[in-house]
C-alpha positions as CSV (number, residue, x, y, z in Angstrom):
1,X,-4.3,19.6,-23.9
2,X,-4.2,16.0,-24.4
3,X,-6.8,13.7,-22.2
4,X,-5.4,10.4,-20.5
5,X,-5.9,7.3,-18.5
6,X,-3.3,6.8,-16.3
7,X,-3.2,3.0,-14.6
8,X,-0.6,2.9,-12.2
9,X,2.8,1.1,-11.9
10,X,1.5,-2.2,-12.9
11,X,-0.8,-3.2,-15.6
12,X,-3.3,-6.0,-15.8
13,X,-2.3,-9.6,-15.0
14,X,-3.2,-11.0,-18.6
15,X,-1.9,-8.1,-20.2
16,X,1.1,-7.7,-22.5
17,X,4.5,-6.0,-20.8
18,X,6.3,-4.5,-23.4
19,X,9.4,-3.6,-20.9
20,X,10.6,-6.0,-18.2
21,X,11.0,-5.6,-14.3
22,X,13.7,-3.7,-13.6
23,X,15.4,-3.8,-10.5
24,X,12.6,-4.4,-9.1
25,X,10.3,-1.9,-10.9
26,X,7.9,-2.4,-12.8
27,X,6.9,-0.2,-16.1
28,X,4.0,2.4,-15.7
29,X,1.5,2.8,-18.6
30,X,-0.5,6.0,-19.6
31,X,-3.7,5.9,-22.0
32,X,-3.8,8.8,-24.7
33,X,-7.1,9.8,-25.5
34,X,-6.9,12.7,-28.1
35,X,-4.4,13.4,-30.8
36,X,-2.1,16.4,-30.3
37,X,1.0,17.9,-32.1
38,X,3.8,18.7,-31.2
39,X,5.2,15.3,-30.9
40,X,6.2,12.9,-27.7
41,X,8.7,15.2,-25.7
42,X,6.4,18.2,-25.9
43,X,3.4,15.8,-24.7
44,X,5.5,14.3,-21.6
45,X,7.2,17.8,-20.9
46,X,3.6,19.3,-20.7
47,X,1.6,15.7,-18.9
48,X,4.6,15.8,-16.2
49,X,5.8,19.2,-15.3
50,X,6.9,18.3,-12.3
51,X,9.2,15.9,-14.0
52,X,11.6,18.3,-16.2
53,X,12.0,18.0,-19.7
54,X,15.9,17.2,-19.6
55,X,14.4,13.8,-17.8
56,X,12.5,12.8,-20.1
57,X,14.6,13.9,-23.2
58,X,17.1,11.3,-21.5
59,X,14.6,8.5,-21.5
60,X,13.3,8.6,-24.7
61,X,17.1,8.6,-25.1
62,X,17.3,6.0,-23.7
63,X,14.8,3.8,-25.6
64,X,12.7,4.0,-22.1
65,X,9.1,4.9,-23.2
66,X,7.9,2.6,-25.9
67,X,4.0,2.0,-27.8
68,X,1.9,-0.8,-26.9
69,X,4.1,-2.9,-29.2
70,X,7.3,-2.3,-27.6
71,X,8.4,0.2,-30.0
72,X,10.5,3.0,-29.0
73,X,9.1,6.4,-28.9
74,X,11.4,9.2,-29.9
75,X,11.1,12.9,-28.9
76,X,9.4,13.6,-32.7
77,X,7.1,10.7,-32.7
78,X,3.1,11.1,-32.7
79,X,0.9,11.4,-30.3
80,X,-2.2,9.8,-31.5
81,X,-6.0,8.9,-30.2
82,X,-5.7,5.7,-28.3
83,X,-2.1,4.9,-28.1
84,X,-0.9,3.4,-24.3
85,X,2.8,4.5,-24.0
86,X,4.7,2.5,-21.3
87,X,8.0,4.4,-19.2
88,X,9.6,3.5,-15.9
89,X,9.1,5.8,-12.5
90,X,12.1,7.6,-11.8
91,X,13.3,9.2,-9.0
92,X,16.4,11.6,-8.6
93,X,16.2,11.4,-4.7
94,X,14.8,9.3,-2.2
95,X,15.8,8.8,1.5
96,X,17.2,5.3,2.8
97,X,14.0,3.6,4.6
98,X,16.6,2.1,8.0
99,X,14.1,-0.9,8.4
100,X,14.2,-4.4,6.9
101,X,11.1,-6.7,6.4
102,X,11.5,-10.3,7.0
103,X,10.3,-13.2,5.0
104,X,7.6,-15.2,6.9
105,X,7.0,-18.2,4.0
106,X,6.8,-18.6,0.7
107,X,5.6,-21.8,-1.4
108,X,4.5,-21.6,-5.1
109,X,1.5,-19.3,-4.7
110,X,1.9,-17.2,-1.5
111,X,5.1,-14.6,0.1
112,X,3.4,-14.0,3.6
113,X,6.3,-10.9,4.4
114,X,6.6,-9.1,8.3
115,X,6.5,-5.3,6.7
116,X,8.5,-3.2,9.0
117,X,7.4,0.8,10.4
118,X,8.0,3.1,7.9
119,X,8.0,1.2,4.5
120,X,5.3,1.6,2.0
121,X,3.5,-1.1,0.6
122,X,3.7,0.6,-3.4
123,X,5.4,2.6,-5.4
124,X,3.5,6.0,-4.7
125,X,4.0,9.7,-4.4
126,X,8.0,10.4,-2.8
127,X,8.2,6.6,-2.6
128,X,10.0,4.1,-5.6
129,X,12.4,1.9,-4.8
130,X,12.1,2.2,-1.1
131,X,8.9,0.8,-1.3
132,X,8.1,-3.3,0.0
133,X,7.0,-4.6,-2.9
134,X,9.7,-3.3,-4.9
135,X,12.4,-4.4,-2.6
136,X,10.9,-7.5,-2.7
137,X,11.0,-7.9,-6.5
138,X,14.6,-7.0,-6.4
139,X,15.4,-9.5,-3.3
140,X,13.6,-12.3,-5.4
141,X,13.3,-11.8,-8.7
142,X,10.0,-12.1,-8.8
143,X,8.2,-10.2,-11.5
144,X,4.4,-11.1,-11.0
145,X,4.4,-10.2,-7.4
146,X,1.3,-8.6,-5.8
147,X,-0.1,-7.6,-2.7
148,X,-3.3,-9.0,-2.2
149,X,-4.0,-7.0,0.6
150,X,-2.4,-3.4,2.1
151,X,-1.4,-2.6,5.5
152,X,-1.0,1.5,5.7
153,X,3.3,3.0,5.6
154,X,2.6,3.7,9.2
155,X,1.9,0.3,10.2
156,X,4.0,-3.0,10.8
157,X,3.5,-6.7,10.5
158,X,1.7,-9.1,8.7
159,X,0.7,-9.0,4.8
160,X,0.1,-11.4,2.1
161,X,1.5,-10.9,-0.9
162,X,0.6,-13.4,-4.5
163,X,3.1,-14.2,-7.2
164,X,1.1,-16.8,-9.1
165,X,-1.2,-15.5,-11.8
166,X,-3.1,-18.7,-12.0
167,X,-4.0,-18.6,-8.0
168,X,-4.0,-15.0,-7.3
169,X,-7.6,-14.8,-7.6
170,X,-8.8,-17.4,-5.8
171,X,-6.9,-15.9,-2.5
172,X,-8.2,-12.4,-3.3
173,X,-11.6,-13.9,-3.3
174,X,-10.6,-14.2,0.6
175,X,-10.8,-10.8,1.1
176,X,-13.6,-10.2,-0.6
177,X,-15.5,-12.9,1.3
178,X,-14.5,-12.1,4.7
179,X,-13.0,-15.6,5.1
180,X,-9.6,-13.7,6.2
181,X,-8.9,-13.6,10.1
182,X,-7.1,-10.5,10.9
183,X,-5.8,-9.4,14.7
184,X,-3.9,-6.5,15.5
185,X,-2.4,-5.4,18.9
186,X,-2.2,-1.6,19.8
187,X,-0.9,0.9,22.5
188,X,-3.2,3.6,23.5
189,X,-3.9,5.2,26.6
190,X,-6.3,3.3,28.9
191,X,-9.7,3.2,28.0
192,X,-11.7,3.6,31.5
193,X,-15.6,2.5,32.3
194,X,-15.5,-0.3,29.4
195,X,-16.1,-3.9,29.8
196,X,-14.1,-6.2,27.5
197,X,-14.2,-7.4,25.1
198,X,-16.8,-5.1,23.1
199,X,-17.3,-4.3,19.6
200,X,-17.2,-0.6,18.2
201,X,-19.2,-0.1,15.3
202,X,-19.6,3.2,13.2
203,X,-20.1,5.2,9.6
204,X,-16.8,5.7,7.9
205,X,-16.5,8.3,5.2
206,X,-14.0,10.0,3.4
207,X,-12.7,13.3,5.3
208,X,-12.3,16.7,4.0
209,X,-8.4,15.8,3.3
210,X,-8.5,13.3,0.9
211,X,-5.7,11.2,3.2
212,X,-7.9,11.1,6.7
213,X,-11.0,9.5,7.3
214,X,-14.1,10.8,9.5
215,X,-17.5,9.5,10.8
216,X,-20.8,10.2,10.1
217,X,-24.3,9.5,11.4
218,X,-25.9,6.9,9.7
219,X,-25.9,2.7,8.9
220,X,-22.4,1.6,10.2
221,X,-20.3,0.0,7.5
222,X,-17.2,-0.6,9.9
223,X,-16.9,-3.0,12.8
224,X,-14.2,-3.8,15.0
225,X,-13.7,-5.9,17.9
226,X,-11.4,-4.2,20.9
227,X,-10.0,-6.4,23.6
228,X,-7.8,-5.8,26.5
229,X,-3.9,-7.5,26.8
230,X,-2.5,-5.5,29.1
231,X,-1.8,-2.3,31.3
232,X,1.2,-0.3,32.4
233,X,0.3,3.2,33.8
234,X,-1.7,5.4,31.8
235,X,-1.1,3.0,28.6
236,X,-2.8,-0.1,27.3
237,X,-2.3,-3.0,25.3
238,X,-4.9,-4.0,23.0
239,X,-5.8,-6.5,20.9
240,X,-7.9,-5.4,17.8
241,X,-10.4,-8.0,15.3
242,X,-11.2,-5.8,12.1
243,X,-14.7,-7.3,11.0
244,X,-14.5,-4.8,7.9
245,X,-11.7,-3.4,5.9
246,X,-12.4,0.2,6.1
247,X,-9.1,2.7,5.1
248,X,-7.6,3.4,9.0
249,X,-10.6,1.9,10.5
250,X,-8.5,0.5,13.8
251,X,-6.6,4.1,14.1
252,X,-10.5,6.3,13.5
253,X,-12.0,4.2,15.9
254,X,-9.3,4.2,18.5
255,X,-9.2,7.9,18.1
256,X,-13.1,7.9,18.5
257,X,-13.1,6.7,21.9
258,X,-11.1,9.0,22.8
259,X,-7.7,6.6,22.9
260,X,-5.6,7.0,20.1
261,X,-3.2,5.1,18.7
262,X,0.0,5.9,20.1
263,X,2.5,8.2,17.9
264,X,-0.8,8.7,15.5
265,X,-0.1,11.4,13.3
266,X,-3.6,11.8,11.6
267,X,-6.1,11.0,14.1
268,X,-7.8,12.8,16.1
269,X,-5.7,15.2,14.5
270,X,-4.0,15.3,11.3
271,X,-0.1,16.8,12.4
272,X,2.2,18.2,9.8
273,X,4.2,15.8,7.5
274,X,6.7,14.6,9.4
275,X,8.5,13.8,6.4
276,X,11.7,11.2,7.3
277,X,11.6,11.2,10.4
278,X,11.2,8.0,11.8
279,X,11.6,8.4,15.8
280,X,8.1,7.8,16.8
281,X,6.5,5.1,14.5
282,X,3.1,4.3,15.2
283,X,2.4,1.6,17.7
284,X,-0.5,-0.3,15.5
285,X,1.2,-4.2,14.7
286,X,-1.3,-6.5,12.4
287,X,-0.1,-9.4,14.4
288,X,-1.6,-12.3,12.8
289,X,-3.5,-13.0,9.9
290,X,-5.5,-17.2,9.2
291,X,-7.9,-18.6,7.0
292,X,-8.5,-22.0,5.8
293,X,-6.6,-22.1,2.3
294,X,-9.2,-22.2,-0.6
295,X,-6.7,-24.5,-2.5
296,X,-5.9,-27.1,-0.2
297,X,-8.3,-26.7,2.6
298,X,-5.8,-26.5,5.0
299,X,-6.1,-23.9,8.0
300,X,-3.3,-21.5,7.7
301,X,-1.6,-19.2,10.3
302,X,1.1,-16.5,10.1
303,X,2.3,-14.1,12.8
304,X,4.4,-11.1,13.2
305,X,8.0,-11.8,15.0
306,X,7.6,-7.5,16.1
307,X,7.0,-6.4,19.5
308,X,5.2,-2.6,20.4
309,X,7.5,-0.2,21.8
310,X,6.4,0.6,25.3
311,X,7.6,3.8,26.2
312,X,9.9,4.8,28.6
């Protein structure tokens, strides 16, 4: 069987595209590392089982896979040592997301978007064209668009996106410095005996399912700040300060001091997939994000125009 690299839905930013955007979806690319007869269908029938051979019989069809050069690649053609073959995603199903984001700004370099519940950031697993940066593609025909940062499906609000190749890495250099300031607001039940505000530090690794997180003893490498907005009964607002940018840090440590996040369906405990339903989204809001702009200099604010659903 034929080795491969596969590199996602997007290729590198300097790199050549051989098929455009289309509708908002951007070609996929795959890496062929050995030669192997049998030609291309045989190759892509046997790489993506789960696919269906009539699906891809249709695409090369098509003229939807193509070489490196943008040549089309028919069912016959050869599989050789160090070819990239580029294709589109497809999906034959995928359920309606009911929740729109809103644009926040945009200038030349920047789309700052409010990301609804619900909506994943990328194209990924089940999820194609109901996904928020492929919407926003679509909405703005804007084929170099990026997120420079993630917020998880389950959560709403705030997230930066670039769609300027020239400036994209200075404001991912952000990130990676820490110069970002990011607050969140939560509702979890009432965390008794605390005084506030306090910072919760602790070891993050990857859990036994590759999708959860866990703690261990040991150096922390996670830190977040927890403040108190509000109470109403057994429930609290909170007001959250990630210092580091572990995956579900704010919902792991929440869940570690023994308040989840409300309507968390992986910590403490990871719940069966609750596939589409979308009754109980999870009440975790990044509210605000600032920095000072490494361009310009200028100190920069955006905020979230969502509200937490109190219950009841």
């Amino acid at each position: 069987m034929a080795r491969f690299v596969r590199k996602g839905h997007q290729a590198e930013a300097n790199a050549f595209v051989p098929l455009p955007v289309r509708e908002g979806v951007a070609p996929s690319y795959l890496w062929i590392t050995e030669t192997r007869a049998g030609g291309m269908l045989a190759f892509l029938e046997e790489r993506f089982a789960e696919v269906g051979g009539p699906s891809w019989f249709d695409r090369l069809a098509r003229g939807d896979v193509v070489d490196a050069k943008g040549e089309r690649l028919h069912a016959d053609s050869h599989v050789r040592q160090g070819m990239r073959i580029w294709y589109y995603r497809e999906l034959e199903e995928e359920t309606p997301i009911p929740f729109e984001e809103t644009i926040i700004h945009q200038d030349q370099h920047l789309l700052v978007v409010d990301k609804p519940h619900f909506l994943p950031m990328i194209p990924t697993g089940r999820f194609l064209r109901e996904t928020l940066l492929v919407r926003l593609k679509r909405r703005l025909a804007l084929p170099h668009l990026t997120p420079i940062h993630r917020l998880d499906r389950e959560t709403a609000g705030v997230v930066i996106f670039s769609h300027n190749l020239e400036t994209r890495g200075t404001y991912q250099s952000m990130f990676q410095k820490r110069a970002i300031r990011k607050t969140y607001e939560a509702l979890a039940p009432v965390l008794e005996n605390r005084d506030f505000p306090f910072t919760y530090r602790s070891r993050m690794v990857d859990g036994e399912k590759f999708f959860v997180m866990k703690e261990e003893a040991g150096e922390p490498n996670s830190e977040t700040l927890v403040e108190l907005i509000e109470r109403r009964g057994p429930l609290a607002r909170y007001r959250l300060h990630p210092h580091t940018g572990r995956k579900h840090q704010l919902r792991l440590h929440m869940a570690s001091l023994g308040v989840p996040i409300l309507n968390d369906a992986f910590y403490p405990v990871a719940l069966p997939c609750k596939g589409d339903d979308f009754s109980k989204p999870l009440q975790l809001l990044a509210r605000s994000i600032a920095f000072d702009d490494p361009l310009t200099g200028e100190a920069r604010s955006f905020a979230s125009g969502r509200a937490l659903d109190w219950p009841g």
